[in-house]
C-alpha positions in Angstrom: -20.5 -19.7 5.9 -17.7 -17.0 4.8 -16.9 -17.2 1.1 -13.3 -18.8 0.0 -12.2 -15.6 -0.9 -13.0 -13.8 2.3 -11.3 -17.5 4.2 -8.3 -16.8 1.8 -8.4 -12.8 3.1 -8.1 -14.0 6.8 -5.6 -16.7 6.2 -3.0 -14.4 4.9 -0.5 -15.1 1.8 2.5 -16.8 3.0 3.1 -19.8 1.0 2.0 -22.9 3.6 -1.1 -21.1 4.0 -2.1 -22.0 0.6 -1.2 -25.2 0.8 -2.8 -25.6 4.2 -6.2 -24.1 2.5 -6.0 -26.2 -1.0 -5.8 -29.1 1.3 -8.7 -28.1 3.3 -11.0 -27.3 0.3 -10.0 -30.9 -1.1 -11.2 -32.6 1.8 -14.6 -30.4 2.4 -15.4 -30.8 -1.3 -15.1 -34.5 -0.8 -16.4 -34.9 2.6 -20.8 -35.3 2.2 -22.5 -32.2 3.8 -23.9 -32.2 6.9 -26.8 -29.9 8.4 -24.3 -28.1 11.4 -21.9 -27.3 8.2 -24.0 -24.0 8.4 -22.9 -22.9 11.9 -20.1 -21.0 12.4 -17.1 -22.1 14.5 -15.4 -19.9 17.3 -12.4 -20.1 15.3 -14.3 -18.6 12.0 -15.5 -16.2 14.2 -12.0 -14.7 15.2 -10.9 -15.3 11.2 -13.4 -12.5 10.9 -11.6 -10.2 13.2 -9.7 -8.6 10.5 -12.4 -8.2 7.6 -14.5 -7.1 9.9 -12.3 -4.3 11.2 -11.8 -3.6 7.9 -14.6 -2.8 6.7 -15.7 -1.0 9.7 -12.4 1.0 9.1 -13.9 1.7 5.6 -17.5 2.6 6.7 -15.6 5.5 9.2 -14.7 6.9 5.6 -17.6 8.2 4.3 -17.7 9.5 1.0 -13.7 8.9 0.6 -13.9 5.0 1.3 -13.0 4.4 -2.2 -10.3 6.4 -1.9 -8.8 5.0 1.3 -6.1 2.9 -0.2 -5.1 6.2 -1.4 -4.8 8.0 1.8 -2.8 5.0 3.1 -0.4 5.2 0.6 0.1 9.1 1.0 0.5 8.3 4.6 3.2 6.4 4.4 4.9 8.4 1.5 4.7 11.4 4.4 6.5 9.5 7.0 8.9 8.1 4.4 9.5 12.0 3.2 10.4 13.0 7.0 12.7 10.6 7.1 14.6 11.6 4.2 14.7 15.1 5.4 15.9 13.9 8.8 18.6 12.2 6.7 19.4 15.9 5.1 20.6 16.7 8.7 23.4 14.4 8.4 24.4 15.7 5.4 24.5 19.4 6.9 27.0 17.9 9.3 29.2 16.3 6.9 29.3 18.8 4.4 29.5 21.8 6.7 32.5 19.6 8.7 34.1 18.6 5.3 34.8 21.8 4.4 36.0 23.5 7.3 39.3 22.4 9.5 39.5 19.2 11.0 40.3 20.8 14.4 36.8 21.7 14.5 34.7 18.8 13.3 33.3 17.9 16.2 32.3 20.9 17.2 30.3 21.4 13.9 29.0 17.5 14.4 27.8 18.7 18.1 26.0 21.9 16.9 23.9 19.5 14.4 23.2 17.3 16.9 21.9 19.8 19.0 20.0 21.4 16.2 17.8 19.0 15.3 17.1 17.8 18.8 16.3 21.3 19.9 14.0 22.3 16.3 12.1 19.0 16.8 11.3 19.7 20.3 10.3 23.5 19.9 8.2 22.6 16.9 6.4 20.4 19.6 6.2 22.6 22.4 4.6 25.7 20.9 6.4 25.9 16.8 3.4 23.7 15.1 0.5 25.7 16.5 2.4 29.0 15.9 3.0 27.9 12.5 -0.4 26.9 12.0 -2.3 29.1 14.1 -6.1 28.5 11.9 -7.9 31.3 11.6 -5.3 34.6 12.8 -4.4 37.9 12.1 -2.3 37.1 9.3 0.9 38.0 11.1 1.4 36.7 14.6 -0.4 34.3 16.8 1.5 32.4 19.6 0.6 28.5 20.0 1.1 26.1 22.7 1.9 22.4 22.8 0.6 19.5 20.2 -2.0 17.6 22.0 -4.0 14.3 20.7 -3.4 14.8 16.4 -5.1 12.0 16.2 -7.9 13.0 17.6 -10.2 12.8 14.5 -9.8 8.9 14.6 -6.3 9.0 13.9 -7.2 6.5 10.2 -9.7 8.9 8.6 -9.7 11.7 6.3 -10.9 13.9 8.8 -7.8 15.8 9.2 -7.1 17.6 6.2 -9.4 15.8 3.3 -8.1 15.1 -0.1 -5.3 18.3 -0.5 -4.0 16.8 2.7 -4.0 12.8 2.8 -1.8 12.3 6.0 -2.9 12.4 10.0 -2.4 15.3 12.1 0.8 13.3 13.7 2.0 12.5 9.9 1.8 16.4 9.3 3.7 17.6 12.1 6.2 15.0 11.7 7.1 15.9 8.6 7.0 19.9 9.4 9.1 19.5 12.3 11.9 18.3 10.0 12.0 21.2 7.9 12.0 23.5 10.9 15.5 22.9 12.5 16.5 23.3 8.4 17.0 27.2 9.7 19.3 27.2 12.5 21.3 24.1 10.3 22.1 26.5 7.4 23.1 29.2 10.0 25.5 26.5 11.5 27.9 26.2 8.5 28.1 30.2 8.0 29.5 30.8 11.6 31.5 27.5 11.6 35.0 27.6 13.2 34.6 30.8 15.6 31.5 31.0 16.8 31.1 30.3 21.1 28.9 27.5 21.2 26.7 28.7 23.9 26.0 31.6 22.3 25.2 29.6 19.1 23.1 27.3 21.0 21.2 29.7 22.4 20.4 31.6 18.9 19.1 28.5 17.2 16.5 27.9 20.1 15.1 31.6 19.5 15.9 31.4 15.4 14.1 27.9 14.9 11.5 27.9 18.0 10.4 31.8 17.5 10.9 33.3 14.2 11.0 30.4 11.9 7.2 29.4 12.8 6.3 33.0 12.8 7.5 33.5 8.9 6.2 30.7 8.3 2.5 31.2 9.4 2.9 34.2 6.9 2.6 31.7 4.1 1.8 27.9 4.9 -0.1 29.0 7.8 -2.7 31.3 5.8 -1.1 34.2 6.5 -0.7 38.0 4.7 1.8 36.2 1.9 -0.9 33.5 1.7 -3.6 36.3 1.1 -1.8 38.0 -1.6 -1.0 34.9 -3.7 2.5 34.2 -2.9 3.6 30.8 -4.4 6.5 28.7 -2.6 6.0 25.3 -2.8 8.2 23.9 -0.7 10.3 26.8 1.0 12.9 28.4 -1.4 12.2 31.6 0.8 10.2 30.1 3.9 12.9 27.8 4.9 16.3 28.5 2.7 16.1 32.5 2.2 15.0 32.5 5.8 17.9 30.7 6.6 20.7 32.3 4.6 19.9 36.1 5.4 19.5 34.8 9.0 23.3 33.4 8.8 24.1 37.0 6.9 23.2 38.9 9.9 25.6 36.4 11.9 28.2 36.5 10.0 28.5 40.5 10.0 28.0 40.2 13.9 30.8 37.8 14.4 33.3 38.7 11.5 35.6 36.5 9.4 37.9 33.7 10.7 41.3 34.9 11.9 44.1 35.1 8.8 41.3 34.6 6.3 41.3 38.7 4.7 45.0 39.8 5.0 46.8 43.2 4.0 47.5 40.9 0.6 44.0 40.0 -0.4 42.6 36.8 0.9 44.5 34.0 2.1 42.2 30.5 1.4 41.3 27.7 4.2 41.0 24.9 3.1 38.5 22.1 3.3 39.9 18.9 5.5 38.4 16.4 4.0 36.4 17.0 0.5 35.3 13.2 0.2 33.3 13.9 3.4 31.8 17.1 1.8 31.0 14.8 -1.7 28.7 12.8 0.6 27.0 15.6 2.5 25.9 17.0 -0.7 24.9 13.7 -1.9 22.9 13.1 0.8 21.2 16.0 0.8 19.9 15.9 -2.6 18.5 12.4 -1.4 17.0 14.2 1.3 15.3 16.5 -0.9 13.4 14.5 -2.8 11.4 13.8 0.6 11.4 18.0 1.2 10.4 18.2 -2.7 8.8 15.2 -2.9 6.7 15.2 0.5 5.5 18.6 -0.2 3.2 17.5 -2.2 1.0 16.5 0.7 0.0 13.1 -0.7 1.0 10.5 -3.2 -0.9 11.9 -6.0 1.1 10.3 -8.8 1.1 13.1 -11.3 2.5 15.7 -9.3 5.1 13.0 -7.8 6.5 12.3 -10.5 6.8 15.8 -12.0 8.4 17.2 -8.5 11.1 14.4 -8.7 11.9 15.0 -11.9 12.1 18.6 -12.1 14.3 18.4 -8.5 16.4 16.5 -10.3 16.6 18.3 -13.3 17.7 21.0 -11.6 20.0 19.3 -9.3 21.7 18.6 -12.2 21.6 21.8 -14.5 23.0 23.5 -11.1 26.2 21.8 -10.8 27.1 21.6 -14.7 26.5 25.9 -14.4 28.2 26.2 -11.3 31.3 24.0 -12.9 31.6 25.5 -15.9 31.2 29.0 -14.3 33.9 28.1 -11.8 36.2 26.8 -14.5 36.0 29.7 -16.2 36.1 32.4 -13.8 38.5 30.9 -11.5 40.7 29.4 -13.9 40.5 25.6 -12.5 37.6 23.6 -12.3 36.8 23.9 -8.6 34.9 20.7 -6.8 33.2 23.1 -3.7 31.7 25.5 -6.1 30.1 21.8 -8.3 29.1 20.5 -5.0 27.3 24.2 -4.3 25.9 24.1 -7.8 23.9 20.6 -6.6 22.7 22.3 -3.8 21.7 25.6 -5.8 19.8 24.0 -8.7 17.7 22.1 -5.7 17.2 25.5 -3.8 16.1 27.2 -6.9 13.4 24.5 -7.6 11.9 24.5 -4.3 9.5 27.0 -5.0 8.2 25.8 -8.1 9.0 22.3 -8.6 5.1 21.5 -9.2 4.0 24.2 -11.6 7.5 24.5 -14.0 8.0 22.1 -17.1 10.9 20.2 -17.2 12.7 22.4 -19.6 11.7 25.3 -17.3 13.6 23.4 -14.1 16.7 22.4 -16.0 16.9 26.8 -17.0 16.2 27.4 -13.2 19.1 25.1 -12.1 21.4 26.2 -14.7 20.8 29.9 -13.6 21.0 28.7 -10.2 24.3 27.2 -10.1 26.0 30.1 -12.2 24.6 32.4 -9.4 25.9 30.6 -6.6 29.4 31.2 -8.0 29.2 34.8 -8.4 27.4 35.0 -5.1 30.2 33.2 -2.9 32.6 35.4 -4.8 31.1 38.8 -4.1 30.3 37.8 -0.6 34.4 36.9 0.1 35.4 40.1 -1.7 32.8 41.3 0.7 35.0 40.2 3.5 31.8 38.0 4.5 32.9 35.2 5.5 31.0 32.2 4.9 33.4 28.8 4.9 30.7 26.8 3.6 29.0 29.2 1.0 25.7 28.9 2.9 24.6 32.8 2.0 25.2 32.5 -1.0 23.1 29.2 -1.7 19.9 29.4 0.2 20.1 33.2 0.7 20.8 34.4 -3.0 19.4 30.7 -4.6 16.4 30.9 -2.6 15.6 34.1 -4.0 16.1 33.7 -7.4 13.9 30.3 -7.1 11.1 32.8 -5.8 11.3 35.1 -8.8 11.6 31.8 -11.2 8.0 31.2 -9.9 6.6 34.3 -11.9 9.3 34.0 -14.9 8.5 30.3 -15.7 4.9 29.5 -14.4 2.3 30.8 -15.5 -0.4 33.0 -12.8 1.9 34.1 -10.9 3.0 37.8 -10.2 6.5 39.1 -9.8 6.4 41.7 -7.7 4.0 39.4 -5.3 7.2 36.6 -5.3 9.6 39.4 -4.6 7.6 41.5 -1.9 7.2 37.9 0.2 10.7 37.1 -0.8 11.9 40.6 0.7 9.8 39.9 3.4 10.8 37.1 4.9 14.6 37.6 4.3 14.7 41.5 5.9 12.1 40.1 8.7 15.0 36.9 9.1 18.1 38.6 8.7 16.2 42.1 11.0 16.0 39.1 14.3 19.2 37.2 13.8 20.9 40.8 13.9 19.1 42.1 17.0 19.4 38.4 18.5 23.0 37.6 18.1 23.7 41.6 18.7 22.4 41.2 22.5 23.9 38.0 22.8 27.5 39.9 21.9 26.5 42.4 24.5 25.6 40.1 27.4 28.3 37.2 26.8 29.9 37.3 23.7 29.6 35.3 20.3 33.1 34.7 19.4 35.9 32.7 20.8 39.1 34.1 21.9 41.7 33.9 19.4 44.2 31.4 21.1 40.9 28.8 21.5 40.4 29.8 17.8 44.0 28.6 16.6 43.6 25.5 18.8 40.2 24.5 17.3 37.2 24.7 18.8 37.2 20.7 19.5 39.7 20.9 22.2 38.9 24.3 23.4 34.9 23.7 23.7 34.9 20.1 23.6 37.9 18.3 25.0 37.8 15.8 21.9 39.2 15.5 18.7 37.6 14.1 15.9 41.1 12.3 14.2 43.5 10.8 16.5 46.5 11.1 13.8 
């Protein structure tokens, strides 16, 4: 006979259950014994379908059976982290459409669209395996298509032990979010003027080619890997990469018509600011799955520590970045506190695990006082950016580097800034060559009538507001 505890297993937990079993144990405790009580009955025998599965599931463990609940739970804190950073692509859209001109929201909205559908794809096709090549040259090795990930037994440990409690699908999931992250960033810095075929066919190369191939550098055991180059969760990899690639865009295409006059610069507004507040919103959400996920399991220490420094900095970010505005500019500006958010959480990125808190709230603080200074420079610069994108994951994603070596300790400077340089000449080097031939062969830029009339008529034949 099974043991009440094991019947009580099969049963389940939901309330009439219970009562269902305390009745039955009333009745077989009064009830005399009889000699065939010891057989068991067809339907015991299915009851024992689920223990017995898993246990079997625990003997596949091995020697990490104990830990299995634990590898479960990271599990489902990786597929919960790609989610939230599949939620930070709405929040690109929003705040990148917020704060240009409504006559071109949909086009922005479209490009996202596009962006993430394309990334995920690519990162399927051949990006995973590029960016995780195994054992390579330390600079370049060309993958093909994911094939069975689960092919270890899918529920075991087998895939990347203990420093990497998730399947082989749960990994690439979750990578395959960050790598359309690119190509997103890019977006916002050529909003309003940019041909959209063109466009669409730079983020295929930008987030299908080079992304995985910088990548591999680091995360893939690469030449930054070998030298001891320490980004935690992509202040240069993904946001660096990002923001020198729009640089290199942005100096292809030039500024928006009317925006750098004879009389200094003439301002564009944003449309619709409450639709920016939530994109940044939502993007911090997102990244405490990009922060949070990162940490390639649900080890509780390091958890904890990455959301609360993320935060932290998040928060230090904006207070610099208002303050700094306030000052500077005279009037407390809202864009330049919604770019501070996004600074403090690009500085962190790097180095959320190994800072202390007080260490994080200095790194956002510096962060968000940057990002001012930064947009500024860049639109005396006659770059320009309507979003501020350069400015926050180029020049942020730098500085979060560095922070690495100025507030952790084992970690050498000139290492964080040769893999910082590295990435952003190697990023901003193939955005410039890619979008330069693309200028040659069918041009990057609308005309100038299509770029009065908005690029959602023009490209699109739809408008996003009706009034």
């Amino acid at each position: 006979m099974k043991s009440k505890s094991l019947q009580l297993l099969c049963i389940g937990t939901s309330p009439w259950k219970f009562l269902l079993l305390a009745i039955i144990l009333a009745f077989s405790n009064a009830v005399p014994a009889h000699a065939d009580d010891h057989e068991e009955t067809p339907a015991a025998e299915e009851e024992a379908g689920p223990v017995d599965d898993y246990l079997e599931l625990l003997e596949a463990q091995g020697e990490y059976a104990p830990a299995y609940d634990f590898f479960t739970t990271s599990m489902l804190w990786t597929v919960i982290a790609a989610a939230l950073v599949f939620l930070m692509h709405l929040g690109f859209a929003t705040l990148e459409s917020g704060l240009c001109q409504k006559k071109n929201t949909v086009n922005i909205l479209f490009k996202n669209v596009f962006i993430i559908s394309i990334g995920v794809l690519t990162y399927a096709f051949f990006g995973f395996n590029t960016h995780y090549p195994g054992d390579f040259n330390g600079w370049f090795s060309w993958g093909g298509m994911i094939g069975d990930l689960n092919a270890d037994g899918g529920s075991t440990w087998g895939y990347g032990g203990l420093g990497l409690a998730m399947t082989g699908f749960g990994d690439f999931i979750f990578q395959a979010m960050f790598a359309a992250t690119g190509a997103t960033i890019v977006s916002g810095a050529v909003a309003e003027r940019v041909k959209l075929s063109a466009f669409m066919i730079f983020a295929v190369l930008f987030v299908g080619v080079a992304y995985p191939v910088a990548g591999s550098w680091h995360w893939g055991g690469g030449v930054l890997a070998d030298i001891g180059f320490k980004d935690f969760a992509g202040s240069t990899v993904v946001h660096a990469f990002g923001g020198f690639g729009a640089l290199a865009c942005v100096m292809v295409l030039g500024p928006r018509r009317g925006k750098y006059t004879e009389n200094g610069i003439k301002p564009i507004p944003a449309h619709n600011f409450p639709l920016a507040a939530i994109g940044v919103f939502l993007l911090m959400f997102g990244w405490y799955g990009f922060n949070g996920g990162s940490v390639l399991s649900a080890e509780p220490g390091a958890l904890g520590l990455v959301f609360t420094t993320t935060t932290l900095a998040a928060c230090a970010g904006a207070l610099g970045a208002m303050f700094t505005s306030w000052f500077a500019l005279k009037k407390p500006d809202l864009s330049m506190a919604l770019n501070g958010i996004l600074a403090g959480l690009v500085g962190i990125t790097a180095n959320a695990d190994v800072v202390s808190v007080g260490s994080a709230i200095l790194i956002g603080l510096i962060a968000g006082i940057i990002v001012v200074f930064a947009i500024t420079f860049f639109d005396k610069s006659k770059i320009d950016d309507p979003v501020g994108a350069i400015s926050v994951h180029g020049v942020c994603g730098i500085w979060g580097t560095l922070a690495v070596a100025i507030f952790a300790d084992g970690f050498d400077f000139m290492v964080q800034l040769k893999g910082a340089l590295l990435v952003s000449i190697f990023a901003f080097v193939f955005a410039y060559i890619v979008f330069t031939v693309l200028k040659a062969i069918m041009g990057v830029r609308v005309s100038e009538e299509e770029e009065d009339r908005g690029l959602d008529i023009t490209e699109h034949g739809q408008e996003a507001y009706t009034n």
